[in-house]
MIVO-730364 format. One line per field, with one value per residue (C-alpha): residue number from 1; chain; x, y, z. Coordinates in steps of 0.1 Angstrom, whole numbers, always signed. Layout:
<pts>
num [NUM_...]
chaine [A_...]
x [X_...]
y [Y_...]
z [Z_...]
</pts>
This chain:
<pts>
num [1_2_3_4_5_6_7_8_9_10_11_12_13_14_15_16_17_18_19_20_21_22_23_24_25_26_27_28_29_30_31_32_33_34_35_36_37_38_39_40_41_42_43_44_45_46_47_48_49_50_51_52_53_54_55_56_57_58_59_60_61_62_63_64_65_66_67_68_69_70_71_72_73_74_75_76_77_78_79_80_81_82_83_84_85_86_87]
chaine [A_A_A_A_A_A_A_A_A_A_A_A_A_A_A_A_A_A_A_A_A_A_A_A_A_A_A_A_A_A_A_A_A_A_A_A_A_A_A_A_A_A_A_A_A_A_A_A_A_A_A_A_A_A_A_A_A_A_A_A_A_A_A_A_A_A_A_A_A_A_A_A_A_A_A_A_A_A_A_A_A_A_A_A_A_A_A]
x [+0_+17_+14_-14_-35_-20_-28_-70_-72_-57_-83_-115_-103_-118_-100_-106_-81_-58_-22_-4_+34_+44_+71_+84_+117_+132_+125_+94_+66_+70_+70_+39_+21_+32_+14_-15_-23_-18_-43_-67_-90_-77_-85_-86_-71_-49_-40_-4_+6_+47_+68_+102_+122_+135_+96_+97_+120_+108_+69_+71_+97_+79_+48_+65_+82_+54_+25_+5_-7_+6_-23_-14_+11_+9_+32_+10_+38_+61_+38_+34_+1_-1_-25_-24_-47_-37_-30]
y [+0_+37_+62_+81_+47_+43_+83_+77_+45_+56_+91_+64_+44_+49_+50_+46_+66_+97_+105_+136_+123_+160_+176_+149_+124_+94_+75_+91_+85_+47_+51_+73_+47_+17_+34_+44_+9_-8_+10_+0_-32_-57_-50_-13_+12_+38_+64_+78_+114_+119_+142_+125_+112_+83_+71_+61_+30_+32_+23_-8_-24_-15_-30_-62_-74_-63_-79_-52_-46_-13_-13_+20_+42_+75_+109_+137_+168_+167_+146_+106_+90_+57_+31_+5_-23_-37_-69]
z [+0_-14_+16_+0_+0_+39_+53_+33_+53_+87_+86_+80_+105_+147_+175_+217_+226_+216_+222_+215_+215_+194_+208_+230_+219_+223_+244_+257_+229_+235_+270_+270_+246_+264_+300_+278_+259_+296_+308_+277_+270_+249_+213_+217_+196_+203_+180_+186_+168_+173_+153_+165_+138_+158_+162_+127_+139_+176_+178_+154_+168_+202_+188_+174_+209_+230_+206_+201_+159_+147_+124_+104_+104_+80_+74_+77_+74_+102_+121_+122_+130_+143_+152_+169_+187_+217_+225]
</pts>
């Protein structure tokens, strides 16, 4: 999927909860999503905005060894957008 196709699908796609990550860097995005999605239901989803370069790298491999889906991910200007379900 290009990243146009990615950005439509993440914007039609609902989320349970919001976190505004902008500003803050390594490692604290991840940390602030990791506290947030523990304090979700299983199956949730959590929608992440970070404009840290580093997240790029950081919140997959976060979601990979800690089993949550990164469901999306999109560039929207300096900003990233993720989503992801917990586990």
């Amino acid at each position: 999927m290009d990243t146009a196709c990615r950005f439509a699908y993440h914007h039609r796609m609902e989320w349970d909860h919001d976190l505004d990550a902008i500003g803050l860097l390594c490692p604290l995005p991840v940390l602030k999503a990791r506290k947030r999605l523990l304090a979700m239901q299983p199956g949730q989803v959590l929608r992440m905005q970070a404009d840290d370069p580093a997240a790029v790298v950081d919140v997959p491999h976060f979601c990979a060894e800690s089993g949550h889906e990164l469901i999306s991910s999109a560039q929207d200007g300096p900003v990233q957008n993720y989503l992801i379900r917990r586990k």
